[in-house]
Steps between C-alpha positions, in 0.01 A plus 500: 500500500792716546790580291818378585860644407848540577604722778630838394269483135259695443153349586391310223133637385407411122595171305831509339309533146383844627807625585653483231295699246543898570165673446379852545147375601522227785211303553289450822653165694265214433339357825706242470818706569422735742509438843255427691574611791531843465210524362319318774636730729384802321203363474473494872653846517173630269264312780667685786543892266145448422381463889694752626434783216130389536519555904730812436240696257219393747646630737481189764665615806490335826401857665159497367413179599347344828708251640422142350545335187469779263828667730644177502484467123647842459780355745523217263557702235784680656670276593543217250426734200571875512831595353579075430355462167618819344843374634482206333371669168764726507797219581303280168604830264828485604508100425288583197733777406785245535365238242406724241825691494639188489309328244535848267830439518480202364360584209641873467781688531583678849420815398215424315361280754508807702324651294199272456460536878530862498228486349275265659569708791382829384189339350439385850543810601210673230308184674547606844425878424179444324377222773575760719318815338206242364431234758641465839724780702674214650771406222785304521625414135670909461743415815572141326596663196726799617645309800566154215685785271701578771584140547589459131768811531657339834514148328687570249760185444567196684486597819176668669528719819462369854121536590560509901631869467155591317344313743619707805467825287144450400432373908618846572319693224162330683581584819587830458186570297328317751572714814567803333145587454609534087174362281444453178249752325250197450175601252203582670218255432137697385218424656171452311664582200503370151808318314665861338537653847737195648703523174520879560594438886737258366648715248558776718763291743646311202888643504571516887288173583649305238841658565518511877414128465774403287732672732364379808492138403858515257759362740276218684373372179870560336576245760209218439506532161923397531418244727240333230767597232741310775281172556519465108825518406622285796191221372331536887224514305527330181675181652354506850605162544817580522453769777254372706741522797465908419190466516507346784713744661240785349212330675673481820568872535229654318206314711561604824636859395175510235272400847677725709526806374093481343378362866628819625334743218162302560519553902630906376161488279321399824639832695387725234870522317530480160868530462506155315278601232784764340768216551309252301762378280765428773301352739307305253842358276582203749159347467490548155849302512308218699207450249765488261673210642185336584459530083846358433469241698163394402594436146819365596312244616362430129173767609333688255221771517388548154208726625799776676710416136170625275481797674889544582553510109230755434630739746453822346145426370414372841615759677378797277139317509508491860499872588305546156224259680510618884513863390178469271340275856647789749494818334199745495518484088447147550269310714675694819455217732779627712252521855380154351874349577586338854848346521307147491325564214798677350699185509199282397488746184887485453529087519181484256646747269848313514363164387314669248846647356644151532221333290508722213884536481490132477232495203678801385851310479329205338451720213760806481876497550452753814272785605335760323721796651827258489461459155416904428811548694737289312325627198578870584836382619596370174323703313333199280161323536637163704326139424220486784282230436628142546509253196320234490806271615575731746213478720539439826408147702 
């Protein structure tokens, strides 16, 4: 299930037949190259973005509720969610970002392999600006794309930087913004209003929102982003097998740290302090580390969760139609069933919704090469129409 190689080669990702012709217009993997894995785990990440941006644009906080189970969902939330998922997203574009570069390379010259991915990365970034003006305030896919071209200047050649520097420096950025009283200017959200007033709201915070995001989240993600960039080109991830005792080792200080450290924000939420909610991304990164091993081991283990895979591989479609979906349930334009929304039905509505995703990116896959916006990206990215549909001995089983 997992490729094997030679220490100290690169990891081997396409048949040898593929390698060897140079193209300026790679094609998509075929499901049976890519690897699984990773796209289980995104998958999973998708479940967990999708109940916490749902909770987030509620508004679900454990201050408005009565003690009992809707509290204790909230709690739930916090503390095996909030900041874990994105964490784990985030870490999956720097292993994504790791394989593609690779596999460009492959087929292209360095420099025009950089190229290509220039590219992909600022039409992520046109994607993340007009989710953000047209759908949901709540963006992620404009830090991706500056913070990944950073990444591509800093890994130039063999060698990639140290990610435990941009680790401390982006722990620092957080906690100064944290207790420095510094916020973002965050878009006000209209009430009663129709569709062309939350675009306006939006537009009207789109440089220093979009900007003061990218700078406040640049060093922390600098450093996940090397780390998934790290677990690639030293096959942690692609021959797991082979470094299951680092796993191991992971497990065995990210559990108990991971427990710790979101024990203690819970019991903060339960004294009225929400300190924990502006360090979401530190505080959340060791359990995100922990469902990740759980992952690796599982399909060590010959596992497989071709539900999570479906959805993992239509990422960007997924995700897009997510805040596209809640947005048109939540917002005032829509059926504005905000008040409707406990934190119980919340993450009744977010499970439901999930399978749903799973079950058509399934049927979806069984007839397309990858999602609608994955293909529009790689289209724009080349700048040719790519094959989308799958042939008729190409079909999936």
């Amino acid at each position: 299930m997992f490729a094997s190689r030679k220490p100290g080669t690169p990891p081997k990702l396409y048949s040898s037949s593929e390698t060897k012709s140079v193209s300026s217009n790679p094609s998509p993997l075929p499901s049976s190259e890519r690897l699984p894995l990773i796209d289980a785990v995104r998958g999973l990440a998708l479940l967990g973005i999708l109940w916490i941006n749902f909770y987030n644009t509620v508004g679900l906080y454990a201050s408005e509720f009565s003690p009992g189970l809707e509290r204790n969902t909230v709690y739930l939330e916090q503390f095996l969610g909030y900041g874990k998922f994105i964490s784990l997203f985030s870490l999956l574009f720097g292993v994504g970002f790791a394989l593609q570069l690779e596999r460009l390379k492959t087929r292209l010259s360095e420099s025009r392999a950089v190229g290509v991915y220039s590219r992909r990365l600022l039409i992520l970034l046109i994607f993340g600006v007009l989710h953000y003006l047209f759908i949901w305030e709540g963006d992620v896919l404009h830090i991706y794309a500056a913070i990944g071209t950073a990444l591509l200047l800093v890994s130039r050649g063999s060698q990639s930087p140290d990610y435990r520097p941009y680790f401390a420096l982006g722990a620092g950025f957080f906690f100064f913004y944290t207790f420095s009283n510094t916020q973002l200017e965050f878009p006000k959200t209209p009430e009663n209003e129709g569709y062309a007033e939350f675009v306006s709201a939006r537009a009207e915070t789109l440089i220093p929102f979009l900007l003061g995001n990218i700078l406040l989240y640049l060093p922390w993600l600098m450093g996940v982003f090397l780390y998934g960039k790290h677990l690639v080109d030293s096959g942690k991830i692609i021959r797991p097998l082979e470094h299951l005792d680092y796993w191991r080792t992971t497990l065995g200080w990210a559990l108990p740290l991971g427990l710790g450290i979101n024990a203690l924000h819970v019991f903060l939420l339960t004294r009225g302090d929400y300190t924990g909610y502006d360090l979401h991304s530190v505080i959340g990164f060791p359990l995100a580390l922990v469902y990740l091993c759980g992952m690796v081991f599982f399909y060590a283990r010959g596992g497989r969760l071709k539900w999570l895979e479906a959805a993992g591989r239509m990422a960007l479609s997924n995700y897009l139609a997510q805040s596209l979906c809640f947005t048109l349930v939540l917002y005032s334009y829509g059926l504005d069933l905000t008040d409707w929304f406990t934190p119980t039905r919340g993450l009744i509505y977010t499970a439901l919704f999930f399978a749903v995703q799973c079950v058509l990116s399934h049927l979806w896959l069984s007839q397309f090469r990858m999602g609608p916006m994955e293909w529009l990206w790689r289209t724009l990215t080349y700048g040719k129409v790519q094959r989308f549909r799958l042939e008729r001995g190409e079909k999936e089983r």
